[in-house]
C-alpha positions as CSV (number, residue, x, y, z in Angstrom):
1,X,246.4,-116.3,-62.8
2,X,247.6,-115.9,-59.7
3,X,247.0,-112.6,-57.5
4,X,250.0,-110.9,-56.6
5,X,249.7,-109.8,-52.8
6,X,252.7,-107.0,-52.7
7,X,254.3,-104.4,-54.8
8,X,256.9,-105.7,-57.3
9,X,259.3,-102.8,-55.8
10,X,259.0,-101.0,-52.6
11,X,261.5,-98.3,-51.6
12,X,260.8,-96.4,-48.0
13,X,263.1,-92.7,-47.5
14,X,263.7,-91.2,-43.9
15,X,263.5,-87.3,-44.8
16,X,266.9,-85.4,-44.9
17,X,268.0,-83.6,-43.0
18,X,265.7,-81.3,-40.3
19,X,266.4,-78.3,-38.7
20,X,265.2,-80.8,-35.7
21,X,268.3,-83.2,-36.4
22,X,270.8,-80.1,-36.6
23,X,269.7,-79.2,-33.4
24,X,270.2,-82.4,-31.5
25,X,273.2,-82.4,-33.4
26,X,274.2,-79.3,-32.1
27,X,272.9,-80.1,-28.6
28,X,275.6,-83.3,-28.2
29,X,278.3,-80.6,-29.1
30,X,277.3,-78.5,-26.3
31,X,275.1,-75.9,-28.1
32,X,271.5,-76.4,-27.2
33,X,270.1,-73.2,-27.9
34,X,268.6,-73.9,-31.4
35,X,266.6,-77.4,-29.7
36,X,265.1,-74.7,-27.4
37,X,263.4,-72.8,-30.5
38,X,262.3,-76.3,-32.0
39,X,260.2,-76.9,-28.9
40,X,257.4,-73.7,-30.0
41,X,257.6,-75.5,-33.4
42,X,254.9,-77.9,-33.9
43,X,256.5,-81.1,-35.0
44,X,254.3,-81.6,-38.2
45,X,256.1,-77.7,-39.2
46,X,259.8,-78.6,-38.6
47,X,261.4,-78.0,-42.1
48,X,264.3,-79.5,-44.2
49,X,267.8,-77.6,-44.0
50,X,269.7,-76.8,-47.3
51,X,271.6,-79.9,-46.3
52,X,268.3,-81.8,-46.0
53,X,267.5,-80.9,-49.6
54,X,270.4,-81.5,-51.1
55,X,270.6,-85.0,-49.8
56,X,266.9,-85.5,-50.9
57,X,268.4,-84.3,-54.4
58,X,270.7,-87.0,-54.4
59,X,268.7,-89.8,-53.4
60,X,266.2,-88.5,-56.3
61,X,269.1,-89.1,-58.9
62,X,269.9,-92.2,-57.1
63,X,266.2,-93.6,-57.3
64,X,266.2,-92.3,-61.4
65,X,268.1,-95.3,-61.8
66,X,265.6,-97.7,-60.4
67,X,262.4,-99.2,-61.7
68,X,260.0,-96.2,-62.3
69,X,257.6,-95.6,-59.6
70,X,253.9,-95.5,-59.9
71,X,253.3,-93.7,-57.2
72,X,254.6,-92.0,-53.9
73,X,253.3,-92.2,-50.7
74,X,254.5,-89.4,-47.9
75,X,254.1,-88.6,-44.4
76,X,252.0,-85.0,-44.4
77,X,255.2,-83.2,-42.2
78,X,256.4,-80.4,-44.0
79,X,260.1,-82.0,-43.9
80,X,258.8,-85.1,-45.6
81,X,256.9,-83.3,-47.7
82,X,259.9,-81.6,-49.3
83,X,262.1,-84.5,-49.3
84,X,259.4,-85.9,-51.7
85,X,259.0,-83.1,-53.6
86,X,263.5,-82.7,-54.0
87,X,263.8,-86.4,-55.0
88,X,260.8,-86.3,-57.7
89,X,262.0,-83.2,-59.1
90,X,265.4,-85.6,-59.8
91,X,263.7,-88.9,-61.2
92,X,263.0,-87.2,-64.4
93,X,259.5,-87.5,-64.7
94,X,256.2,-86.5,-62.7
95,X,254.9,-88.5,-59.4
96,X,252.1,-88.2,-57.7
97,X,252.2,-87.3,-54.1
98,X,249.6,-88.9,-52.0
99,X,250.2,-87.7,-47.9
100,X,249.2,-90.7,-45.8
101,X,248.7,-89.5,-41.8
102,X,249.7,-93.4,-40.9
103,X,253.1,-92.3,-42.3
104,X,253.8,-89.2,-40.0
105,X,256.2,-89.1,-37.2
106,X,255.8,-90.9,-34.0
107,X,253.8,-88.7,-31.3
108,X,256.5,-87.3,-28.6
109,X,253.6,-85.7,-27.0
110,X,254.6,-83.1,-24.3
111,X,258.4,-84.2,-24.4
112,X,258.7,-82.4,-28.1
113,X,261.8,-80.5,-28.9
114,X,263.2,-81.9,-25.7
115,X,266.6,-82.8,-24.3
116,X,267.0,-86.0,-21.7
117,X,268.5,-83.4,-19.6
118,X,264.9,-81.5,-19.8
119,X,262.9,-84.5,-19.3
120,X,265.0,-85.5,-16.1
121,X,264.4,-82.0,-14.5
122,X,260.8,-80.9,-15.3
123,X,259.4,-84.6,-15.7
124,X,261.4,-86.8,-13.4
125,X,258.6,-89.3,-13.3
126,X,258.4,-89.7,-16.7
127,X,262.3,-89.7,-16.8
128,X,262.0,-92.7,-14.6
129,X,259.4,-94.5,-16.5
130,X,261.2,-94.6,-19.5
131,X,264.1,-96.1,-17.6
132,X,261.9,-98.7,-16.5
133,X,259.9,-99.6,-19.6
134,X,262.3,-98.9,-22.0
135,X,262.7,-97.4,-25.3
136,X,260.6,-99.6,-27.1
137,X,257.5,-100.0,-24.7
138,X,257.5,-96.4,-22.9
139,X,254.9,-94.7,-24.3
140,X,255.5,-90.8,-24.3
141,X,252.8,-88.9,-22.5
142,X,250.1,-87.2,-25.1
143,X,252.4,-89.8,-27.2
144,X,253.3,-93.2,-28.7
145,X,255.7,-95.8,-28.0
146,X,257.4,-97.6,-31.2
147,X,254.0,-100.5,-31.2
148,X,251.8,-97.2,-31.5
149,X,253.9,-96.8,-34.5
150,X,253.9,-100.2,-35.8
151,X,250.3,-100.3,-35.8
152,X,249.6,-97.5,-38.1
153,X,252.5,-98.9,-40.5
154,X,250.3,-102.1,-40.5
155,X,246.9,-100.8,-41.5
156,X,249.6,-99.0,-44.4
157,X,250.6,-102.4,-45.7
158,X,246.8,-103.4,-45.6
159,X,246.4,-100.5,-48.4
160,X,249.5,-101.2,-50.1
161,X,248.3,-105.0,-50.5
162,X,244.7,-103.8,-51.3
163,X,245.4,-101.5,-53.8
164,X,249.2,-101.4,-55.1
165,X,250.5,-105.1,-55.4
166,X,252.5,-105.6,-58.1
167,X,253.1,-101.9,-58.4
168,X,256.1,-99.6,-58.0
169,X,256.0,-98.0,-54.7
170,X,258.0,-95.1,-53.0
171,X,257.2,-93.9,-49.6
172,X,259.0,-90.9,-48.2
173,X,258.4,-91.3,-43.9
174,X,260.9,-91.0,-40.7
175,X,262.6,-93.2,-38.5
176,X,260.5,-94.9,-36.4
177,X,258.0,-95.3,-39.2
178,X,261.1,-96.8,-41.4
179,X,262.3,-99.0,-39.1
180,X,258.4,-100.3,-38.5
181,X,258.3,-101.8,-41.8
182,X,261.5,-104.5,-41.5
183,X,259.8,-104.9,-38.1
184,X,256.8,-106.1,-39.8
185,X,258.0,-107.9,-42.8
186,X,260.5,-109.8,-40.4
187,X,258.4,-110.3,-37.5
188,X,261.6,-108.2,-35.3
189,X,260.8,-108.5,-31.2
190,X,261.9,-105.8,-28.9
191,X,265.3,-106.5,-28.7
192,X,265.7,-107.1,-32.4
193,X,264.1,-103.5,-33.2
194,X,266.4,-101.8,-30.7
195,X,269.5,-103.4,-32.4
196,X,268.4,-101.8,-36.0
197,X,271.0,-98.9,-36.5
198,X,270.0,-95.2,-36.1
199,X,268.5,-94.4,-39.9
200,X,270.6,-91.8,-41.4
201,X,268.8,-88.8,-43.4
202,X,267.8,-90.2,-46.7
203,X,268.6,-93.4,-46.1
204,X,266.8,-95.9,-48.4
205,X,265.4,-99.3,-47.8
206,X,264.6,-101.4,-50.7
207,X,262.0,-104.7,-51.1
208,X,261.4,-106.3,-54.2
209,X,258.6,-109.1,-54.6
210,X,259.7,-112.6,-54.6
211,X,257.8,-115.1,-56.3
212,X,260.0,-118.0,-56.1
213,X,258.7,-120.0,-52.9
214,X,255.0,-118.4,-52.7
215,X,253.1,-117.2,-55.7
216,X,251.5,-114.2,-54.7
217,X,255.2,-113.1,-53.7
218,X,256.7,-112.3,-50.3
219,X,258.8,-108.9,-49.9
220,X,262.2,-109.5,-49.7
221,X,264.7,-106.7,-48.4
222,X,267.9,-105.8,-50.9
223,X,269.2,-102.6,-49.5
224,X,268.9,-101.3,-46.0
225,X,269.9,-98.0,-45.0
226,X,271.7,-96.8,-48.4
227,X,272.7,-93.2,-48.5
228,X,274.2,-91.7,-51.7
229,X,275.8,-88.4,-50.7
């Protein structure tokens, strides 16, 4: 019998929304008051807003409808945290939650909670790095760039395929984390990766194992940056 080398079903969630979004949010309309009080929060604390949970509510009744889940894997952020918790408290029966650090946010270092404006006037070296290196490659001071990322997403996939092939998996993680897996399971360059859309809140991506060209399966990706509210 052959081995199955992926998960039959593999849905990733960016979190909903964080008082950290609102606040950039806020800051393109003008009002950049609230992104100062995000920068004395440490990322790892930055919580959901009511908005955030309700749209983690919804995705939970969307995902009710889908294969059940054996188990869910979540970055340890408090925001992530919660946006597991919201949609498992809608799939209508219990999940385990197991936090995975190789899921959390990528490192922005001493630039947290920081405007470009910000960066430009207290770090204009680093301003012009990223100008020069680019969004992908620049890695943020005390940071990581999006390869620091992918790299951690990769030794994730080694556990998925070591211990959860041909299982139903949910992992609840953020943007650059979300975007690392299509990156992987499509072999995506720089310019490819910097073409993927901005991830809404909650948006879902789906895989589901396909067995008809290689027996132990290959993922194959059926929905990409779903929302459902």
């Amino acid at each position: 019998m052959t081995k199955l080398k992926w998960p039959k079903f593999l849905v990733i969630v960016r979190h909903g929304e964080s008082e950290q979004n609102l606040a950039e949010d806020l800051l393109q309309k003008g009002v950049g008051e609230l992104l100062k009080k995000q920068q004395a929060i440490r990322d790892a604390d930055i919580p959901l807003t009511e908005e955030g949970i309700s749209q983690a509510r919804l995705t939970g009744k969307y995902l009710a409808e889908k294969p059940k889940f054996d188990i869910c894997f979540s970055s340890p952020y408090k925001r992530t945290l919660q946006t597991s918790e919201a949609i498992i408290s809608n799939l209508g029966y219990d999940l385990k939650i197991y936090k995975d650090n190789r899921l959390r946010e990528k490192e922005f270092g001493r630039l947290h909670g920081m405007s470009t404006e910000d960066i430009k006037e207290k770090y204009p070296e680093e301003f012009e790095d990223r100008k020069r290196d680019g969004k992908y490659w620049y890695r943020l001071p005390r940071g990581e760039n999006y390869p620091d990322v992918e790299d951690r997403v990769h030794a994730f996939l080694d556990k998925l395929h070591r211990s959860w092939a041909g299982k139903n998996v949910l992992v609840v993680t953020h943007q650059v984390c979300y975007k690392s897996f299509r990156t992987l399971f499509e072999h995506l360059d720089e310019e490819q990766v910097l073409q993927l859309p901005e991830t809404p809140n909650c948006g879902i991506q789906v895989y589901e194992l396909d067995t008809s060209t290689v027996k132990e399966g290959r993922m194959k990706l059926v929905e990409y940056d779903v929302v459902v509210y």
